[in-house]
Structure formats: structure tokens, C-alpha cells
C-alpha positions in Angstrom: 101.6 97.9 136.9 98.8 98.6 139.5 95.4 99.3 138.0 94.0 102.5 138.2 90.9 104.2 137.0 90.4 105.8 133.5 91.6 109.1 133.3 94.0 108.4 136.7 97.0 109.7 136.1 100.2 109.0 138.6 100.8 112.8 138.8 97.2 113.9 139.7 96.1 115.4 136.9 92.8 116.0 135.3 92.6 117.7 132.0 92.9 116.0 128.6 96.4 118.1 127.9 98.0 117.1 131.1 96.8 113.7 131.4 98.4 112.9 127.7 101.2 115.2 128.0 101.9 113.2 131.1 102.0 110.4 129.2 104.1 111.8 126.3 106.7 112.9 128.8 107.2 109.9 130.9 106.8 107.5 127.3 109.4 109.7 125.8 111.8 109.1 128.4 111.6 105.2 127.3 112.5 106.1 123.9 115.2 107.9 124.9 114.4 111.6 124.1 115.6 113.9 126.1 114.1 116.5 128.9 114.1 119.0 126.7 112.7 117.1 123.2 110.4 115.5 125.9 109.1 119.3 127.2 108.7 120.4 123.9 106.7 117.6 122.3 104.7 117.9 125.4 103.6 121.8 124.9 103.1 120.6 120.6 100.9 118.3 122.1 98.7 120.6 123.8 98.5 123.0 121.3 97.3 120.8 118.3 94.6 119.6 120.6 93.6 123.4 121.0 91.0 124.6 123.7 90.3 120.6 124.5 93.6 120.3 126.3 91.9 122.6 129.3 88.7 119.5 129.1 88.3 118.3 132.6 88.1 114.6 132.7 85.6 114.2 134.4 83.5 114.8 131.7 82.9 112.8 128.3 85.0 112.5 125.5 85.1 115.4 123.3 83.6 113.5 120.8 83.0 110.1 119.2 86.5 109.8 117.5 86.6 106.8 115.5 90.5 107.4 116.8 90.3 105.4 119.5 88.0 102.8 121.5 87.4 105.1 124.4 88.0 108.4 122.1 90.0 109.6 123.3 91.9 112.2 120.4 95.5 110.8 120.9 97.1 108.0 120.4 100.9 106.8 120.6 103.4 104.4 119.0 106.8 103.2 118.9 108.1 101.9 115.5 111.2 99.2 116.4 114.2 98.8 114.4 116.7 96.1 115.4 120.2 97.6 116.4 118.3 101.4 117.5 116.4 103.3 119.9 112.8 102.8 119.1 111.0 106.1 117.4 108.4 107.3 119.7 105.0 108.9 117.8 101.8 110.7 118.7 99.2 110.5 116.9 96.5 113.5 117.2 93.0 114.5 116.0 93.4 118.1 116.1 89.6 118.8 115.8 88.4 116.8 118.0 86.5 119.5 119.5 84.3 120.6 116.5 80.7 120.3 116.4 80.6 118.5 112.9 83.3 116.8 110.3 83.5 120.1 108.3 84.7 122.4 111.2 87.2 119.6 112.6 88.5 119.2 108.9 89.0 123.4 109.0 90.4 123.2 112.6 93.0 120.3 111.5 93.8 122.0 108.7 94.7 125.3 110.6 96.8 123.2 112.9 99.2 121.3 110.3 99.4 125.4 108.7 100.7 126.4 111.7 103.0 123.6 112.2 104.1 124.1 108.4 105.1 127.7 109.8 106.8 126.9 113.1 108.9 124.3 111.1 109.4 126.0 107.4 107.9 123.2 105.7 105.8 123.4 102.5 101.9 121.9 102.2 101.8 121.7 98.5 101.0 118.2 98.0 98.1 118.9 100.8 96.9 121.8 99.3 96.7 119.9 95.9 94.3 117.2 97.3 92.2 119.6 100.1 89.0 119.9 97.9 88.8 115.8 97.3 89.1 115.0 100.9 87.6 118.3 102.8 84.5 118.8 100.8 81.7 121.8 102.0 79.7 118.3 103.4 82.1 115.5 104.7 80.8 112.2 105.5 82.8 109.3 107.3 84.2 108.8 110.3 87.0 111.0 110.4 88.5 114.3 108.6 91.9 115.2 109.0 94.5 113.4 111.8 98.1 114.5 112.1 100.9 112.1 113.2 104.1 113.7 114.6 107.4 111.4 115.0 109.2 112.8 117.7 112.4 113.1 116.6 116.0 114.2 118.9 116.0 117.8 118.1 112.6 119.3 118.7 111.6 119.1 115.1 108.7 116.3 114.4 108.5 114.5 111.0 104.5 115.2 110.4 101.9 112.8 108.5 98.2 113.6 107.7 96.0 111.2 107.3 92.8 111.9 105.1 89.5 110.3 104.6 88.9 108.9 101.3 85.1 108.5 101.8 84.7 112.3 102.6 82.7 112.5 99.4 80.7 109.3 99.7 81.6 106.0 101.0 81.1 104.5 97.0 83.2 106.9 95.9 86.6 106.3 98.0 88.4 104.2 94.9 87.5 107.1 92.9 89.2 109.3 95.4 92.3 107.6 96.3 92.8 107.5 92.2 92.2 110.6 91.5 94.5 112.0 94.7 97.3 110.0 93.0 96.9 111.3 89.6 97.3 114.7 90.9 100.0 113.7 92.9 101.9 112.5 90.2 101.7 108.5 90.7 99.2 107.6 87.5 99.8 103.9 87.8 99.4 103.6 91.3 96.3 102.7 91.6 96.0 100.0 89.5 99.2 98.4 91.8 96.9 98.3 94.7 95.4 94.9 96.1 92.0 94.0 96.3 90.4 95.0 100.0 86.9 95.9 101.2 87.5 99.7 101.5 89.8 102.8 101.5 90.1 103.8 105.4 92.9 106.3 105.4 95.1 108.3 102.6 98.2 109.8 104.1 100.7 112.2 103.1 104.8 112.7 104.7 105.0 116.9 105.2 108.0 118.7 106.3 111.6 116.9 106.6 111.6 113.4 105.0 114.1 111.7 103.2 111.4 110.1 101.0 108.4 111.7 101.8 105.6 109.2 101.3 101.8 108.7 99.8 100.4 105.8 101.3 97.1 103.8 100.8 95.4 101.9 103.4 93.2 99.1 102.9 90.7 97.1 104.8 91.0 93.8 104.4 87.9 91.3 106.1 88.0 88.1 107.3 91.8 88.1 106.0 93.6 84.9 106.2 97.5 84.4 106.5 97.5 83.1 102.7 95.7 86.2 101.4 98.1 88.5 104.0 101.5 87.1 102.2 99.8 88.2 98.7 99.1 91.6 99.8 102.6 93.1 99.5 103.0 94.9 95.3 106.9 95.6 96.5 109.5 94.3 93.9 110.9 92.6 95.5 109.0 92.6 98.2 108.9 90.4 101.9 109.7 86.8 102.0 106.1 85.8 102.1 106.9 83.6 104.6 108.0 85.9 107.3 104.7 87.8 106.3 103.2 84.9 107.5 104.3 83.9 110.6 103.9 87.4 111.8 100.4 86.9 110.9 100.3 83.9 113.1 101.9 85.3 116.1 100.0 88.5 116.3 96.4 87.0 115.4 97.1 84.2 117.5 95.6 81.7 114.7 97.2 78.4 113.0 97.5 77.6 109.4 94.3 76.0 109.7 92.2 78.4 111.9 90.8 80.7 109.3 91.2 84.5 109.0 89.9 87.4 111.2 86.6 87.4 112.5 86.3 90.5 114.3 87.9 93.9 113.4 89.3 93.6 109.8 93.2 93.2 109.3 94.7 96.3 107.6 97.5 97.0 104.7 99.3 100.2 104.2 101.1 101.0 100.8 103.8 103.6 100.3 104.6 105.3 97.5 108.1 107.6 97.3 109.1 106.9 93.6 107.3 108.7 90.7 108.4 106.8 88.3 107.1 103.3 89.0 103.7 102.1 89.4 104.6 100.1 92.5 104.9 100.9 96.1 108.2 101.0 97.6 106.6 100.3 100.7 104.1 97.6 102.6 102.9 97.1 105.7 100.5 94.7 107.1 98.1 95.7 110.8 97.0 93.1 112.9 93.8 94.7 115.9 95.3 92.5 118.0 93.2 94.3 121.0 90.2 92.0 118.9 92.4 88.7 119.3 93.2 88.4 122.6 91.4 87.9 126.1 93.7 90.6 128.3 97.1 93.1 127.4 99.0 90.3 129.1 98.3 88.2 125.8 99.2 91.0 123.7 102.3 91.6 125.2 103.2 88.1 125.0 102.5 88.0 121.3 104.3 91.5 120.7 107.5 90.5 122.6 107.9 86.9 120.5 107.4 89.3 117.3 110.0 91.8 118.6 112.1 88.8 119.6 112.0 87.2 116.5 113.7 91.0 114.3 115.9 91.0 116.9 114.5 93.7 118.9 114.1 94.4 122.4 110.4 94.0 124.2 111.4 95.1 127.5 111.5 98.6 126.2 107.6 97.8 125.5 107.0 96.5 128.7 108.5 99.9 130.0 106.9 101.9 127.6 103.0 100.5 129.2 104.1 101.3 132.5 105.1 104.5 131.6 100.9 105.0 130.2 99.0 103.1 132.9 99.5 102.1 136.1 96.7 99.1 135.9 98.3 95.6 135.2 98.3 94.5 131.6 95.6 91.5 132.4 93.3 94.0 133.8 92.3 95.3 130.5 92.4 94.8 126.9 93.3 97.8 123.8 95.9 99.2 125.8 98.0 97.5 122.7 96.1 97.9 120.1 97.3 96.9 116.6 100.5 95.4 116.0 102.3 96.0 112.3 105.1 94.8 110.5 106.3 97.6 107.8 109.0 97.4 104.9 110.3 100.0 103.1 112.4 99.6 100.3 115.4 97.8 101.0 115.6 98.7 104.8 115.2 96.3 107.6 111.5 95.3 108.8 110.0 97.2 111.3 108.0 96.2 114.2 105.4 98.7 115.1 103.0 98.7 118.5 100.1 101.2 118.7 99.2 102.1 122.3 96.2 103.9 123.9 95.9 106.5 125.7 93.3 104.7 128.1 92.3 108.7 129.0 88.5 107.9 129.4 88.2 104.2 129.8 89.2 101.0 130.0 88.2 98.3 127.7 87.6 94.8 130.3 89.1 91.8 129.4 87.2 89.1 127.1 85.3 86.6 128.6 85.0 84.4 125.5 87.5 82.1 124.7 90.2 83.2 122.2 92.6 81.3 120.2 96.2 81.1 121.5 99.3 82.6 119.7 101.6 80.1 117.9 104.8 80.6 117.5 107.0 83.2 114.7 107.9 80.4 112.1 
């Protein structure tokens, strides 16, 4: 990959639309969607980033969006699965142009309505919750975020994440409680791990086979010990295998301590209403903190792919398919890696990639602890 400036697109373009869509199209050709899924997504794109697609990018961010390092408003993925094609997603802040958190909360919300339209899919669950996490005052750092997985077909499967400190940061437990009562898990709560806060609360719209709630947690200066005791599955991983991924993705020994930079994360899913534990766990590493360069991040993602018998050329291809620069040349181009389980289904291997649209995060000049091997 040759290095190229922020915002440089292969293509020539210049907006915040094309530049992404650019990226959509040409990443969705590495996850094997077709021309036509590819087109599509691309146009879905552009619409749920509304009048900021036109944005030249020449000029700054839309705004501060705690959604990425350079804020850019979209982010991708690709979620691995040994024995299949990987599934590509997008995630988007569909406000991103508002002037404050209550009118990009109104203009999210108007975009996952229309969306519910376009696809015949019901917001109930949303509509439910709306007044805990889209008060008349938000506070935070975010309102509402919609993730699409871009399925074959033309027809996304669509998340929204929520802010469970949109009433006050001290009253997030109170709010992820109380958004599960209503939704029907009363237990859940109490199932949930000890962490340092409540970043996101995230609902599965539209067509799921087991359309999920899901908790995140922050977890500071998390340790591979503490990261194997995080799951509340039954069963859940070999804690083990929790473990080395841990290892390889931090880059840290038995012995090294936990993370000292941006905290670790944990997601829990819940799909069954009559248990009190999740039927789903899955642990974040910022890797993008834990590494000098991309170069080291790749390394690290492709023994973790390796290691679930999944291919990491495709991830090699899917980075040349964002950025022309050379993986070394920068660092956050990967951004978190995450392990995921879900019921009794395989593990899943998940890398989150920027979008890189307004910057380029340099490489670290302090010295950082090298990976160690999947055990």
C-alpha cells in the first residue's frame, strides 16, 4: 500500500459521501458482495449521513465524533467465521451534522424510521426505550449510531447503539437496568460483570434470527485473568482461549499487567427472555493503543485469525482496499480487535477499520510490548 494523504482517495474524490462510499464499494468487493449489493449499500451509505455526504474534505470534520480518532462519522468491520465469507459492516453516525446531541439524537432517529420503512421492519423495542436514552438535554459523548451488516441481497441487518449516560453519567447503571426491565430481561442486570462504566446499549432491528440486547462495559487497566472472568455465558468460552486472545491482541505476557491506555471492552448479548444470563460475550481489545504502526496490528490480527482457522489475507486485502498508505506508516487504521461468542456457534473474529477520511494517526514513538503468541 503506498501512503497517501488523509482524505486521498484512489478515485479522486473529495466529499465525505464519495470518499466512504468509495471505500464501501471497493471493501465490499473483498467480502464478496456483489456489484449490485455493493451499489446499493453505497447510495444507503450516503443517505444516512444526510446533507454531510456533499461535505468537501477539505474542510474539518463535521464534528467531534467520539466515533472515531479522526471523526470521521463511519466506520467499517468485517466479523470472520471460519469455513465462510467474512460479513462486511458500516458503522454510521447519522447526525453527525447536528449542532448539539439533542438534534443528532432526532436526526438518527429519523434515519433508522426511514430505514424501518424502506425495509418493513418494526422499532418497538426502540420506541420503548427513546425517552431513557434521548432525553430534551443529552449529555455524553454520543446519541444514537446505527450499524448496518451488509448482507447478499440488498437488505442490511440494522443495530443502534444508544448512550446510557444520556441522562447523567452517575446514572448509566440505572439506565441500562431500567432499559432491560422494559424490555423484558428483569434479571439481566444483575448477570452483568463489574466494569468502570456503561459506554454503549444496543438493540438488533429488522431481520434477525435472534435479535439481540447487548451491554457494553468498560473495563480499565483489564488484565488477561480478569478478561477470562468476564464472560456470564453458561457455558460459556474455554477461559483459556479467552486468554490467549488477550495476549495476542494486547501484545502483553502473563506477567506484563493489564491495559494502560485505552480501556479493554466487553459486550453482552441477550436473545433469551427467560434466563437471566446472556447468550452472548464478546471481549474488545484498542489494539490501535498497543502497537507502534498497522504493520503490528496486522501481524497480531492475522496470528488471531490463524489460530480460528480463518483467513487474514482477506484482511490484508480488505486495508488496501481503504488506504493506499503502507500499514507502517500509520497507526488506528485497525482499530479494535474482538473475539465474540454467541450461544453455541463458533467464535468469531472481528476487526474494526477506519475510515482514515480526515487524518492519519503517526506511528508511536514509545516503545511497545511485543505480541506473544495464541496459546
Amino acid at each position: 500500500m503506498r501512503a497517501g494523504p488523509a482524505g486521498a482517495d484512489p478515485q479522486g474524490t473529495s466529499t465525505l459521501g464519495s470518499f466512504t462510499g468509495g471505500q464501501l464499494r471497493r471493501l465490499g468487493s473483498v467480502a464478496g458482495l456483489s456489484r449490485a449489493d455493493v451499489e446499493t449499500y453505497a447510495q444507503v451509505l450516503t443517505d444516512a449521513l444526510g446533507p454531510e455526504a456533499e461535505r468537501p474534505l477539505d474542510l474539518p470534520p463535521p464534528t467531534r465524533t467520539f466515533l472515531s480518532d479522526d471523526h470521521t462519522p463511519v466506520e467499517f468491520s468485517l466479523s470472520f467465521k471460519a469455513g465462510a465469507a467474512p460479513a462486511m459492516r458500516v458503522l454510521v453516525e447519522p447526525g453527525c451534522g447536528a449542532t448539539g446531541l439533542a438534534d443528532n439524537g432526532r436526526a438518527g432517529l429519523k434515519a433508522i424510521r426511514t430505514m424501518a420503512r424502506r425495509w418493513h421492519f418494526a422499532t418497538d423495542a426502540l420506541d420503548d426505550i427513546l425517552d431513557l436514552f434521548l432525553p430534551a438535554a443529552p449529555q455524553g459523548p454520543l446519541a444514537l449510531w446505527c450499524a448496518l451488516e451488509l448482507r447478499p441481497g440488498g437488505v442490511p441487518g440494522v443495530k443502534v447503539y444508544l448512550n446510557p449516560a444520556a441522562g447523567g453519567e452517575e446514572r448509566s447503571a440505572a439506565t441500562v437496568r431500567e432499559a432491560l426491565r422494559r424490555l423484558g430481561y428483569h434479571r439481566a442486570f444483575d448477570s452483568l460483570p463489574p466494569g468502570s462504566g456503561y459506554p454503549f446499549f444496543a438493540l438488533d432491528l429488522g431481520g434477525w434470527a435472534e435479535p439481540r440486547v447487548k451491554v457494553y462495559l468498560y473495563h480499565d487497566h483489564l488484565t488477561s485473568g480478569e478478561a477470562q472472568g468476564l464472560s456470564r455465558m453458561d457455558p460459556g468460552p474455554v477461559p483459556s482461549a479467552v486468554e490467549g486472545f488477550f495476549h495476542t491482541a494486547a501484545g502483553l505476557g502473563p506477567d506484563a499487567g493489564g491495559l494502560d491506555r485505552r480501556p479493554g471492552q466487553s459486550c453482552h448479548s441477550f436473545t433469551d427472555l427467560g434466563t437471566a444470563r446472556p447468550s452472548g460475550f464478546t471481549l474488545y481489545i484498542p489494539v490501535r493503543d498497543y502497537v507502534r504502526h498497522d504493520g503490528e496490528a496486522l501481524t497480531r490480527a492475522s496470528r488471531v485469525l490463524r489460530h480460528h482457522g480463518m483467513d487474514p489475507s482477506v484482511l490484508e486485502r480488505a486495508m488496501a482496499a481503504l488506504t493506499e498508505r503502507r500499514p507502517e506508516e500509520g497507526t488506528g487504521l485497525i482499530a479494535y480487535l474482538a473475539l465474540a461468542h454467541q450461544g453455541d456457534q463458533p467464535p468469531r473474529v472481528t476487526t474494526y477499520l477506519s475510515s482514515e477520511a480526515y487524518a492519519v494517526r503517526p506511528p508511536a514513538v514509545e516503545t511497545v510490548r511485543q505480541p506473544v503468541p495464541v496459546a
